[in-house]
PyMOL Python script that loads the backbone (N, CA, C, O; Angstrom):
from pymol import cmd

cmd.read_pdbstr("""\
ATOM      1  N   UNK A   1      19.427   8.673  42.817  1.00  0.00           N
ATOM      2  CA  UNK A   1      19.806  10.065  42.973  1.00  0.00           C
ATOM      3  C   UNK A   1      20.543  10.517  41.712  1.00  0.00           C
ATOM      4  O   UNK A   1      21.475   9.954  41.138  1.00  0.00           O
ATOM      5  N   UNK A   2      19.917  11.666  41.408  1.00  0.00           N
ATOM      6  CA  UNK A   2      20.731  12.276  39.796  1.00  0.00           C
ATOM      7  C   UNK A   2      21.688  13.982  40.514  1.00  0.00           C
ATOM      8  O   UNK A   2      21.434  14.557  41.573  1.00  0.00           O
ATOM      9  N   UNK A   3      22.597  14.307  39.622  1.00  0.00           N
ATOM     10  CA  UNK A   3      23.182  15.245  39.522  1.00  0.00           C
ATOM     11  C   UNK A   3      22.135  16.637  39.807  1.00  0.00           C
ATOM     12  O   UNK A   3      21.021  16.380  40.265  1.00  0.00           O
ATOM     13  N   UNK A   4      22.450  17.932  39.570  1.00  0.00           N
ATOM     14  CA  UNK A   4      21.893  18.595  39.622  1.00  0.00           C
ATOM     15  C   UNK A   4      22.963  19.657  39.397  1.00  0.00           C
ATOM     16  O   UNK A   4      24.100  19.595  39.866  1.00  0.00           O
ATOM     17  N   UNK A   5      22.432  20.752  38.543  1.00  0.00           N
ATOM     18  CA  UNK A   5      23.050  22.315  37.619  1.00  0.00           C
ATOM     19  C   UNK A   5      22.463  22.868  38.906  1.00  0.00           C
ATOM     20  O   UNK A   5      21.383  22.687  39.470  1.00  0.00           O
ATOM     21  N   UNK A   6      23.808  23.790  39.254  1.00  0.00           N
ATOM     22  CA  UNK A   6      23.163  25.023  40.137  1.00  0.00           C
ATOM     23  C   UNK A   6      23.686  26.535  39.652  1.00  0.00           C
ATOM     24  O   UNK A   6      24.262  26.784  38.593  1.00  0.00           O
ATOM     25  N   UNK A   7      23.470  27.109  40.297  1.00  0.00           N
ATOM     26  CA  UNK A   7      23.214  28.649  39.715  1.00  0.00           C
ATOM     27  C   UNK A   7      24.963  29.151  39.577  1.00  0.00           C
ATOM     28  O   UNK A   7      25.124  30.066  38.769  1.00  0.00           O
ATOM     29  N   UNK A   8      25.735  28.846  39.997  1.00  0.00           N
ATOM     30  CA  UNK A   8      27.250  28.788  39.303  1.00  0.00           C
ATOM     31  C   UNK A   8      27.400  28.528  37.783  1.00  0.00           C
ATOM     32  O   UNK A   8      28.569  28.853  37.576  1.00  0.00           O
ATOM     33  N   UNK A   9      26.944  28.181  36.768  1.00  0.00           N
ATOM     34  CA  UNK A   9      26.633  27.753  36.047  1.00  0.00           C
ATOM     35  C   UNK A   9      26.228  28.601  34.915  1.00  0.00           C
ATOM     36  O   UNK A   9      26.523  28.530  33.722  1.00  0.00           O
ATOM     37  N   UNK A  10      25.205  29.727  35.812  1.00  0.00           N
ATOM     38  CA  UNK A  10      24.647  31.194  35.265  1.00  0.00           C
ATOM     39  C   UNK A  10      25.796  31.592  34.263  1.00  0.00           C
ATOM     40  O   UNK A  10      26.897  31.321  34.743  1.00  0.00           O
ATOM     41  N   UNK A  11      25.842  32.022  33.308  1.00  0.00           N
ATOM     42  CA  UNK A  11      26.740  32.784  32.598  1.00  0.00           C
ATOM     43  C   UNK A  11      28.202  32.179  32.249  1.00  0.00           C
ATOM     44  O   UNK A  11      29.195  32.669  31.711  1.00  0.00           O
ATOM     45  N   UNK A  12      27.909  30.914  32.781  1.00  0.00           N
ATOM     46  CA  UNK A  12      28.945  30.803  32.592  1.00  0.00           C
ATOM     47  C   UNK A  12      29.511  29.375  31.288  1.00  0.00           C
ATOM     48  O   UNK A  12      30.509  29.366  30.566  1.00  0.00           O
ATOM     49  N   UNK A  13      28.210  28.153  31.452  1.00  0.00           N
ATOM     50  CA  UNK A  13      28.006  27.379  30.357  1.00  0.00           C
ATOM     51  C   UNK A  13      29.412  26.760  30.178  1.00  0.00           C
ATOM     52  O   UNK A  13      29.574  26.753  28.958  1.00  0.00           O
ATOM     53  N   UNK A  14      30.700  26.148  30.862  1.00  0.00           N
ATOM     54  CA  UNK A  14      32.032  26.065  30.614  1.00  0.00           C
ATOM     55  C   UNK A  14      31.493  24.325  29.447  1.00  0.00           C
ATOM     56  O   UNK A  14      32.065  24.241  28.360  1.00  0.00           O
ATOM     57  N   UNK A  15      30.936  23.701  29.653  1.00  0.00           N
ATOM     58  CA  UNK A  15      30.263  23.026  28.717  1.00  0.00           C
ATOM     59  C   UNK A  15      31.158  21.684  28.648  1.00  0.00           C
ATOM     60  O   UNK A  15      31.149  20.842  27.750  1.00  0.00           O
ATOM     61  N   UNK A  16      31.983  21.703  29.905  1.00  0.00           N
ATOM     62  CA  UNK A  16      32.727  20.479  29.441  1.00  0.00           C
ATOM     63  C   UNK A  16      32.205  19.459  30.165  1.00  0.00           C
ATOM     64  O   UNK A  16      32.759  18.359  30.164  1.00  0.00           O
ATOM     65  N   UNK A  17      30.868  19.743  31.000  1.00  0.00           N
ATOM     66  CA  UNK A  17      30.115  18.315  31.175  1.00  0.00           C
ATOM     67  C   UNK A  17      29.789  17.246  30.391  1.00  0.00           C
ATOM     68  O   UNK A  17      29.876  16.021  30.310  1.00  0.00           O
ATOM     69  N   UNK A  18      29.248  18.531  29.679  1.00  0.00           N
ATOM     70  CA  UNK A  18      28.349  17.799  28.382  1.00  0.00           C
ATOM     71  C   UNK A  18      29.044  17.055  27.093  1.00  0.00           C
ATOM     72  O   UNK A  18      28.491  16.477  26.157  1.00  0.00           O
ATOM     73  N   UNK A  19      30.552  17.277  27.378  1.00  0.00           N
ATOM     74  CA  UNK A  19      31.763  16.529  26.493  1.00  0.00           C
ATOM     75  C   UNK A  19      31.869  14.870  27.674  1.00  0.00           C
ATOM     76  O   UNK A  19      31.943  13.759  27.148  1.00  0.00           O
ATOM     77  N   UNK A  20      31.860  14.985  28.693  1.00  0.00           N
ATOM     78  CA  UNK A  20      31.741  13.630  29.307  1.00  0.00           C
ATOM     79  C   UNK A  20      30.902  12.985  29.961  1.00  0.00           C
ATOM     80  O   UNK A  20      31.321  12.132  30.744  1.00  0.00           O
ATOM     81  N   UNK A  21      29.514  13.209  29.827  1.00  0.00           N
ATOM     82  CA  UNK A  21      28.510  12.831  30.150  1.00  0.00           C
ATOM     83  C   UNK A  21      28.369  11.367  29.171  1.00  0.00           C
ATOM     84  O   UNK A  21      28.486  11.487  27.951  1.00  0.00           O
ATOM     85  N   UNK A  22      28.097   9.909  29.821  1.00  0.00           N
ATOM     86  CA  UNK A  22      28.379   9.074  29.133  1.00  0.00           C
ATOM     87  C   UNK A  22      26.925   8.532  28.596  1.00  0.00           C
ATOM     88  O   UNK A  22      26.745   7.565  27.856  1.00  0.00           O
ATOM     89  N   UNK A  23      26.100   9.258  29.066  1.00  0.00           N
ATOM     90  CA  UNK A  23      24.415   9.352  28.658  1.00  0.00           C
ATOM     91  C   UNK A  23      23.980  10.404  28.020  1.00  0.00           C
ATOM     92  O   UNK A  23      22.786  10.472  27.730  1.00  0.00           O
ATOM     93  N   UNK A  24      24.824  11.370  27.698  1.00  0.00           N
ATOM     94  CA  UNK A  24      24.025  12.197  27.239  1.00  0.00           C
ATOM     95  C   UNK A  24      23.067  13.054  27.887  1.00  0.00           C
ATOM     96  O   UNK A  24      22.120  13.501  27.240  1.00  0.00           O
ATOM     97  N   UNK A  25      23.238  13.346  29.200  1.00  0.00           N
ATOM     98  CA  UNK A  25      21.954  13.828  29.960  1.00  0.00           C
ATOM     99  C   UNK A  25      21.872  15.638  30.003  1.00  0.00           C
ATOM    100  O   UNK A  25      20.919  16.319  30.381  1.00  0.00           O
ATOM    101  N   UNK A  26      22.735  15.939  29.666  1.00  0.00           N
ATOM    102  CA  UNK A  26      23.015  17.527  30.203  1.00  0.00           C
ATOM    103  C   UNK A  26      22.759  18.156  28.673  1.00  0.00           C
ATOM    104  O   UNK A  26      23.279  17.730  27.642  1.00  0.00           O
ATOM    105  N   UNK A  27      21.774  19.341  28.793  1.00  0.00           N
ATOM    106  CA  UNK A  27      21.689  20.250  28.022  1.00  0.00           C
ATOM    107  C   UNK A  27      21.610  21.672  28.537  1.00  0.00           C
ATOM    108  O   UNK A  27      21.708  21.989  29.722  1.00  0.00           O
ATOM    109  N   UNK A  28      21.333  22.882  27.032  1.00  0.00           N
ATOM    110  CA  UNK A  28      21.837  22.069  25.499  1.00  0.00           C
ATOM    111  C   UNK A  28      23.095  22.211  25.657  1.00  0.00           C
ATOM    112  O   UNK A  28      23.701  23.030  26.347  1.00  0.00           O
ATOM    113  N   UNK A  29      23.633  21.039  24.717  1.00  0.00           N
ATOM    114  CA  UNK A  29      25.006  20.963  24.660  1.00  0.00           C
ATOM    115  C   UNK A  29      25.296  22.466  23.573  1.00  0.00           C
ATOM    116  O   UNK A  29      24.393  23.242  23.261  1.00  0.00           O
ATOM    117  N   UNK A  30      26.821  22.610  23.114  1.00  0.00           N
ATOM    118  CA  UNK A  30      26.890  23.841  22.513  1.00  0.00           C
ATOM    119  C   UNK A  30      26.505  23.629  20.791  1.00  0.00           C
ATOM    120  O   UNK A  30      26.499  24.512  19.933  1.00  0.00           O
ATOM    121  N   UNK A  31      26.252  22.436  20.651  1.00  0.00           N
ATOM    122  CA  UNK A  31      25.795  22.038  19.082  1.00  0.00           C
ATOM    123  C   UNK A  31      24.702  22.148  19.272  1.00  0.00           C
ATOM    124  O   UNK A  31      24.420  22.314  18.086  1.00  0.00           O
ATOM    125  N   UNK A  32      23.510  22.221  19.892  1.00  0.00           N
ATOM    126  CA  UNK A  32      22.029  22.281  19.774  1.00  0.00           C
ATOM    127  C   UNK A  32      21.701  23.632  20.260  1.00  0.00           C
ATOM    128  O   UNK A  32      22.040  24.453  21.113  1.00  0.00           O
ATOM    129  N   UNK A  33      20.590  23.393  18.959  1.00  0.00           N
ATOM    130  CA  UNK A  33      20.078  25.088  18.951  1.00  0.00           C
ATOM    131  C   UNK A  33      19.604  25.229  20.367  1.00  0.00           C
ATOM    132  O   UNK A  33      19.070  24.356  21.051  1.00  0.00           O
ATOM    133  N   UNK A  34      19.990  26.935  20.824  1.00  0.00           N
ATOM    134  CA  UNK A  34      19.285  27.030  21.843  1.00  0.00           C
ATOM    135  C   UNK A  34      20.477  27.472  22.856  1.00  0.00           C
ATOM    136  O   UNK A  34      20.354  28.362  23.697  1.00  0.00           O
ATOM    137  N   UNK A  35      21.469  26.820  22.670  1.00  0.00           N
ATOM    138  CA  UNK A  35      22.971  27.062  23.519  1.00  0.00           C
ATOM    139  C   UNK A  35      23.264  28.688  23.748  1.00  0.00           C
ATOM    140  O   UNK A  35      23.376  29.056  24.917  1.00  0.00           O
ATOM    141  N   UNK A  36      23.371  29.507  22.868  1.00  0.00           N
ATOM    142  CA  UNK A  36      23.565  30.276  23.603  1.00  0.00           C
ATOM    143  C   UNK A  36      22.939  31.676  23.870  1.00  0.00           C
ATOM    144  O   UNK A  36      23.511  32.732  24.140  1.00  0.00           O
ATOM    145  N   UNK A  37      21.651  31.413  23.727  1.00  0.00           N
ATOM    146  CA  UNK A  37      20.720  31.601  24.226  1.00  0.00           C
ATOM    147  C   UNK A  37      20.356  31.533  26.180  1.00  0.00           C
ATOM    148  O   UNK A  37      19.984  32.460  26.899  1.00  0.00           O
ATOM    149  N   UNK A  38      20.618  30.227  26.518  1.00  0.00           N
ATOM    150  CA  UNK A  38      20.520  29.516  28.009  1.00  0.00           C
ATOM    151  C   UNK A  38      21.534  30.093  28.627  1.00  0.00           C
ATOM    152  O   UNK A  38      22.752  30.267  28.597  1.00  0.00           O
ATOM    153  N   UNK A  39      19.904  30.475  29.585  1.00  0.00           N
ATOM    154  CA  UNK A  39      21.049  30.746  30.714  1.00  0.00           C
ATOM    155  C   UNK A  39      22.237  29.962  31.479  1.00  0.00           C
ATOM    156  O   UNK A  39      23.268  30.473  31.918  1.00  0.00           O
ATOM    157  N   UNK A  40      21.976  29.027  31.519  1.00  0.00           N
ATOM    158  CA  UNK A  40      22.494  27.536  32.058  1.00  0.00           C
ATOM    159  C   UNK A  40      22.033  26.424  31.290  1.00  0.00           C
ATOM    160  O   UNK A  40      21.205  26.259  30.394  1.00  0.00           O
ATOM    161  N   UNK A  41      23.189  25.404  32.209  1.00  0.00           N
ATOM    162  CA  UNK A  41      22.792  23.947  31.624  1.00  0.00           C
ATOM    163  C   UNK A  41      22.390  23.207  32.489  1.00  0.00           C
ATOM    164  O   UNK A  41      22.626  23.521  33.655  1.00  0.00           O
ATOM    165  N   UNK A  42      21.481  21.699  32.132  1.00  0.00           N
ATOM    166  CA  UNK A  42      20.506  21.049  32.827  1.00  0.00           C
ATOM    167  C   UNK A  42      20.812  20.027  32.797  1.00  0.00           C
ATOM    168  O   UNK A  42      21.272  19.643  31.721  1.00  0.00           O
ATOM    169  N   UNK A  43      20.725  18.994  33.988  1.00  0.00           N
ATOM    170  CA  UNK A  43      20.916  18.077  33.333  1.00  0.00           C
ATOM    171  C   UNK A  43      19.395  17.350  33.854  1.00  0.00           C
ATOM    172  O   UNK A  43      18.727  17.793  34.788  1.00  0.00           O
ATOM    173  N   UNK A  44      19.017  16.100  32.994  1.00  0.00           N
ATOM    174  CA  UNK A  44      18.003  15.368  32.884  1.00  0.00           C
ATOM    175  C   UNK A  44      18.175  13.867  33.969  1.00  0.00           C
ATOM    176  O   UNK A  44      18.835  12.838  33.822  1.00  0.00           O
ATOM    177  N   UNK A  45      17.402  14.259  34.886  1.00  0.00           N
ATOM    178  CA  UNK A  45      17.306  13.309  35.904  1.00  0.00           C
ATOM    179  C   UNK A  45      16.445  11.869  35.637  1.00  0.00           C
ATOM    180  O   UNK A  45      16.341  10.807  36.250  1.00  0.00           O
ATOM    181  N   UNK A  46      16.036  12.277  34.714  1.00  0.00           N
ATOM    182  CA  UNK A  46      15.241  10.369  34.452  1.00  0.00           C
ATOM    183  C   UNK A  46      16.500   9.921  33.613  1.00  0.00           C
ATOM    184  O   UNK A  46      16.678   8.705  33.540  1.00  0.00           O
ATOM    185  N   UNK A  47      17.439  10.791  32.940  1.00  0.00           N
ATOM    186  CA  UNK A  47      18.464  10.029  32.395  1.00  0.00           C
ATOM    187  C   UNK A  47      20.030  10.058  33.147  1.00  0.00           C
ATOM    188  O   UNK A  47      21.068   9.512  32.774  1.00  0.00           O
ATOM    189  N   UNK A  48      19.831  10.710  34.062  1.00  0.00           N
ATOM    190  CA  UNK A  48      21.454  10.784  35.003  1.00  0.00           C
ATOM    191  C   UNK A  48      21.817   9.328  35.622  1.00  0.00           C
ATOM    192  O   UNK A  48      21.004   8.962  36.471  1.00  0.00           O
ATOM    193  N   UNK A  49      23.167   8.185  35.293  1.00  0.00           N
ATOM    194  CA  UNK A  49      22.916   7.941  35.866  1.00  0.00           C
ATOM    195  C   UNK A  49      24.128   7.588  36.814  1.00  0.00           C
ATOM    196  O   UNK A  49      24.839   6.606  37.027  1.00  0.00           O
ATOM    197  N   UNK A  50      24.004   8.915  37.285  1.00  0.00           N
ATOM    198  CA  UNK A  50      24.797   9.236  38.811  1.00  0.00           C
ATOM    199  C   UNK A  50      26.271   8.504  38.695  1.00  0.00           C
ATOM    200  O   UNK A  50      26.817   7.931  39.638  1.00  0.00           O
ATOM    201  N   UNK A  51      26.867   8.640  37.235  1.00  0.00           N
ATOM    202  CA  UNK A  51      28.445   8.625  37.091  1.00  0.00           C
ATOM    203  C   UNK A  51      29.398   9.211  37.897  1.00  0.00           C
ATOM    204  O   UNK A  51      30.478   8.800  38.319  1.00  0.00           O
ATOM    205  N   UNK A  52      28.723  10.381  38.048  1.00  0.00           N
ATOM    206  CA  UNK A  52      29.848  11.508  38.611  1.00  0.00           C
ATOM    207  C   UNK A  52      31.115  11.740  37.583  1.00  0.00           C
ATOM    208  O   UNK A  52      32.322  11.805  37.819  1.00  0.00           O
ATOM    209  N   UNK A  53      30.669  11.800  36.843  1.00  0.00           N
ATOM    210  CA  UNK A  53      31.786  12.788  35.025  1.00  0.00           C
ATOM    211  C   UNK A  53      31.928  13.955  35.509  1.00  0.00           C
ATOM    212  O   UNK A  53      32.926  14.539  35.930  1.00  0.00           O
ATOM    213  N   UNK A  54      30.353  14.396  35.380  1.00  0.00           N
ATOM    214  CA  UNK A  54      30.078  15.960  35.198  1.00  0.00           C
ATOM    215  C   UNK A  54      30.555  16.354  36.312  1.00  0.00           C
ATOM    216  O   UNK A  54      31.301  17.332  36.264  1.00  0.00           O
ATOM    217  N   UNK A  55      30.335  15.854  37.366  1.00  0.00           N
ATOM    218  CA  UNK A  55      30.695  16.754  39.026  1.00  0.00           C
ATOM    219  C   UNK A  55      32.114  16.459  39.042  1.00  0.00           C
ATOM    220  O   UNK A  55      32.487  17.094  40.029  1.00  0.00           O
ATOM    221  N   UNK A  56      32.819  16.064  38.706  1.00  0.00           N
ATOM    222  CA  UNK A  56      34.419  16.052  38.441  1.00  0.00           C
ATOM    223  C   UNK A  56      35.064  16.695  37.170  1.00  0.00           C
ATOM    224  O   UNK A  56      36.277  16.881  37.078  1.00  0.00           O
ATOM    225  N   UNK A  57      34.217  17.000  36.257  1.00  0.00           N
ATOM    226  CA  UNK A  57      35.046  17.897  34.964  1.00  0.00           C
ATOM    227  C   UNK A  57      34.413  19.175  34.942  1.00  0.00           C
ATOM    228  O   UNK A  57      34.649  19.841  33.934  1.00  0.00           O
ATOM    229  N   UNK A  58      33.320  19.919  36.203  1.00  0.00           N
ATOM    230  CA  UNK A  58      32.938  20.923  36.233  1.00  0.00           C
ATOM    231  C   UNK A  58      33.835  21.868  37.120  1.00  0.00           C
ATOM    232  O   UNK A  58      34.050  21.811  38.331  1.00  0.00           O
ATOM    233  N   UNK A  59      34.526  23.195  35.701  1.00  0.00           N
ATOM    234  CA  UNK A  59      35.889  23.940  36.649  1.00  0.00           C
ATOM    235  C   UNK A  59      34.452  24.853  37.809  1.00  0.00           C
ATOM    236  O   UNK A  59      34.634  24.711  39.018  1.00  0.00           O
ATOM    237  N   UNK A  60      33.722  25.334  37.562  1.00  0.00           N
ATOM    238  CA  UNK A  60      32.855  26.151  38.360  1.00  0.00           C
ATOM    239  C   UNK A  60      32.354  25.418  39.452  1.00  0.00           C
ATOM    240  O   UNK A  60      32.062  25.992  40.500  1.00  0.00           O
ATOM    241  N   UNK A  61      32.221  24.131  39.296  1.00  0.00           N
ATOM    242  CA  UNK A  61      31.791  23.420  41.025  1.00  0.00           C
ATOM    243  C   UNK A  61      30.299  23.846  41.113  1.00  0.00           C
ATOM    244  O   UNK A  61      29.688  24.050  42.162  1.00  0.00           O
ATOM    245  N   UNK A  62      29.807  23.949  39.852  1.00  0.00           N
ATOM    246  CA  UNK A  62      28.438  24.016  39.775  1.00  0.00           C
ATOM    247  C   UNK A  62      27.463  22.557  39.781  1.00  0.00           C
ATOM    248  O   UNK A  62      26.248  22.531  39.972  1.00  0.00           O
ATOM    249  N   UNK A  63      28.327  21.409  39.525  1.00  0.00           N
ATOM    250  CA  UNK A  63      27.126  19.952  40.051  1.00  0.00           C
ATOM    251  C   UNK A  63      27.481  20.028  41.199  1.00  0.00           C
ATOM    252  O   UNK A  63      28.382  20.510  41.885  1.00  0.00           O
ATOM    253  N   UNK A  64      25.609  18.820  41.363  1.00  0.00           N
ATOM    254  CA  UNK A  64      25.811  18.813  42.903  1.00  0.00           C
ATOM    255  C   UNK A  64      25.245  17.016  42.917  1.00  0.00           C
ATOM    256  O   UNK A  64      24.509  16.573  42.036  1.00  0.00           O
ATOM    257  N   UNK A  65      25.729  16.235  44.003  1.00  0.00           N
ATOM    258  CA  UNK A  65      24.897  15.363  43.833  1.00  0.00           C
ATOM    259  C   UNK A  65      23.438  15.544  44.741  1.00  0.00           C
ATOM    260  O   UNK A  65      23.369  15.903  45.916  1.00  0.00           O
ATOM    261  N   UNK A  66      22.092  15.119  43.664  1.00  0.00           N
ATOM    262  CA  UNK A  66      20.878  15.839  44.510  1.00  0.00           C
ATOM    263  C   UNK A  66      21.243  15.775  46.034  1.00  0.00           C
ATOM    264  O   UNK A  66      21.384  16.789  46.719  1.00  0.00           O
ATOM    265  N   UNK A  67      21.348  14.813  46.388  1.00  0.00           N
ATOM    266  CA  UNK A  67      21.181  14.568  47.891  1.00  0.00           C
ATOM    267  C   UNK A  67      22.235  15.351  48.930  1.00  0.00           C
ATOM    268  O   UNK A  67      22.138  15.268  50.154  1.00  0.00           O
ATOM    269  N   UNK A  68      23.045  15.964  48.372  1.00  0.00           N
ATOM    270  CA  UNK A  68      24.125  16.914  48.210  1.00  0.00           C
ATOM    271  C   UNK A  68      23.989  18.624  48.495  1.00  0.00           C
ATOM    272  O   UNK A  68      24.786  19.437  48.965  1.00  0.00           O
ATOM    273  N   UNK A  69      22.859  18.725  48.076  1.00  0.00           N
ATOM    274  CA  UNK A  69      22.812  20.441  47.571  1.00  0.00           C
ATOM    275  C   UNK A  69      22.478  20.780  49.006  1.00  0.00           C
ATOM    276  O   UNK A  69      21.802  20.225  49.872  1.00  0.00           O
ATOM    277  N   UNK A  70      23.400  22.214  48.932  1.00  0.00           N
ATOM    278  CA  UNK A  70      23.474  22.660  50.033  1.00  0.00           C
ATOM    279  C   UNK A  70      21.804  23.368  50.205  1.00  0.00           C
ATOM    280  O   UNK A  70      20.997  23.136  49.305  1.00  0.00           O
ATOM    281  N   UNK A  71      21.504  23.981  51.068  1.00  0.00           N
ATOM    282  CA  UNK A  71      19.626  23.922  51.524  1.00  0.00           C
ATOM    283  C   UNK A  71      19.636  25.143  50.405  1.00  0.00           C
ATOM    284  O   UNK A  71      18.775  25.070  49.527  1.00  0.00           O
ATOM    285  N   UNK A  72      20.530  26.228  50.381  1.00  0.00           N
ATOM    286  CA  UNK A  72      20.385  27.114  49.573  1.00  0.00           C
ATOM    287  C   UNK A  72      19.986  27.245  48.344  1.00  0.00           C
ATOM    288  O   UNK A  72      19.415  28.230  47.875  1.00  0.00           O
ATOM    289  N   UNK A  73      20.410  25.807  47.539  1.00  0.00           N
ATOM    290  CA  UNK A  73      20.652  25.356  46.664  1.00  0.00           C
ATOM    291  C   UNK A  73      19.505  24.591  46.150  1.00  0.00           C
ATOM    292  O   UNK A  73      19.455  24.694  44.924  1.00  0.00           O
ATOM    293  N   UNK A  74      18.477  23.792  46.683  1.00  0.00           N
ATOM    294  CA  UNK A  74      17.986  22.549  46.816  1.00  0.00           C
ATOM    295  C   UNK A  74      16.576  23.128  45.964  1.00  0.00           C
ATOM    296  O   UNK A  74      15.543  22.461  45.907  1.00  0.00           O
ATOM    297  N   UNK A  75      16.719  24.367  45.374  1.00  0.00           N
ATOM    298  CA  UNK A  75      15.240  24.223  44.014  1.00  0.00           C
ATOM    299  C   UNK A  75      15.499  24.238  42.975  1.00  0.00           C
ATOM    300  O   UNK A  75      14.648  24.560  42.146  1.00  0.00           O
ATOM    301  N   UNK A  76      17.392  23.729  42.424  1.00  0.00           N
ATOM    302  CA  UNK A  76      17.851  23.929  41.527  1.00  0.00           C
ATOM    303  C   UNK A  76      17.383  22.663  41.064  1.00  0.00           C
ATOM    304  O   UNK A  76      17.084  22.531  39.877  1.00  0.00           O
ATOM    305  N   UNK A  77      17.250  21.363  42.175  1.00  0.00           N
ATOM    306  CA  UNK A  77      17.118  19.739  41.163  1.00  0.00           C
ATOM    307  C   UNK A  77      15.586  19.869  40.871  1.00  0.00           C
ATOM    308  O   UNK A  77      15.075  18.824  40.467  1.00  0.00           O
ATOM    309  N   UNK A  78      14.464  21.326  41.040  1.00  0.00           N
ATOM    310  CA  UNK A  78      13.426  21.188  40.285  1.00  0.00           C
ATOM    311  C   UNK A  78      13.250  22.014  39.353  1.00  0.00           C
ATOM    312  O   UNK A  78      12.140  22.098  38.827  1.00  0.00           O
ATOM    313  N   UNK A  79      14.297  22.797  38.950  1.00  0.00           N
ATOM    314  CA  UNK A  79      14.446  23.705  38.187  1.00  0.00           C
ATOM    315  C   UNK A  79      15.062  22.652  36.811  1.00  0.00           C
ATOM    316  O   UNK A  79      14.551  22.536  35.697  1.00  0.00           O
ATOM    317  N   UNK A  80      16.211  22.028  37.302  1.00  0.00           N
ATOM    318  CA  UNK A  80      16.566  20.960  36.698  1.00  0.00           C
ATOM    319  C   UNK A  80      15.286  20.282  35.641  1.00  0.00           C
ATOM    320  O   UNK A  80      14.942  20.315  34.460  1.00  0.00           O
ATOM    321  N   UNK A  81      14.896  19.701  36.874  1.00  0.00           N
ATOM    322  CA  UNK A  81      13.703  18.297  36.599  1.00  0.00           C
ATOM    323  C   UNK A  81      12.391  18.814  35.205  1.00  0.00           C
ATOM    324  O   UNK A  81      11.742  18.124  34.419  1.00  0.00           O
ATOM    325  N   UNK A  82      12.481  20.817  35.508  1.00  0.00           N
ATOM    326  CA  UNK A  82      11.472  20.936  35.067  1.00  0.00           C
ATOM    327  C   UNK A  82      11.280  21.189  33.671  1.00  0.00           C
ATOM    328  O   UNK A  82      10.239  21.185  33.014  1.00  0.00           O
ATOM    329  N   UNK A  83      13.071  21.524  33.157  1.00  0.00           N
ATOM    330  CA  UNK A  83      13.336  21.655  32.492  1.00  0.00           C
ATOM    331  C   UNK A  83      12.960  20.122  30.755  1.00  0.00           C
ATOM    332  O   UNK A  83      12.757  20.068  29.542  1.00  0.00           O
ATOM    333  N   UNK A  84      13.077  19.456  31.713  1.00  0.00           N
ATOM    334  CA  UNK A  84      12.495  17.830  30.901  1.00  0.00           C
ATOM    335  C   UNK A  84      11.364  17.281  31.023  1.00  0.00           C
ATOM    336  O   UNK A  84      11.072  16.287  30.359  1.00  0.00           O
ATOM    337  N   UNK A  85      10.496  17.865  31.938  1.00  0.00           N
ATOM    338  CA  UNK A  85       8.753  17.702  32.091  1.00  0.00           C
ATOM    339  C   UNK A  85       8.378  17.899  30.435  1.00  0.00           C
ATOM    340  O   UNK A  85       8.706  18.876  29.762  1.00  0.00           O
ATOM    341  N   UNK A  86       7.576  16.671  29.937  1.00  0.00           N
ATOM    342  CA  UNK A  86       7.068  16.582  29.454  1.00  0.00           C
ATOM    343  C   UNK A  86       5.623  17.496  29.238  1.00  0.00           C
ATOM    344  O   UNK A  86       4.836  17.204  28.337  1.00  0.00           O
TER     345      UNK A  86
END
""", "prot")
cmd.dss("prot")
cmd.show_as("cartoon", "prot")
cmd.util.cbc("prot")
cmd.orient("prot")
């Protein structure tokens, strides 16, 4: 089970996941092109691996753990996912 960006997140980019993410999984961080531009940030589920950093240093309470997301919530881990489809 990986993390998952939900729509709290929108506008708001507070970006301090992506300072303790110990994989690297969440984009874009605010150094890669493209930052602020995005609407949000993503994180990459073939590389999450389910630390729980991000869902504890996020002030917006925007992670979720997948298995977690409230039903409302639950097309954000393919919005996520789709974001890293090859």
């Amino acid at each position: 089970m990986s993390y998952v960006i939900t729509d709290r997140c929108v506008g708001n980019k507070d970006a301090s996941c992506t300072e303790v993410c110990p994989v690297d999984c969440i984009h874009p961080t605010p150094d890669e092109a493209g930052f602020a531009e995005a609407e949000m940030l993503y994180i990459d589920p073939g590389e999450c691996i389910d630390c729980d950093a991000c869902f504890e240093s996020c002030p917006v309470k925007a992670i979720y753990p997948k298995g977690q997301l409230p039903a409302d919530l639950v097309h954000f881990a393919e919005i996520n996912a789709a974001r890293f489809a090859a």
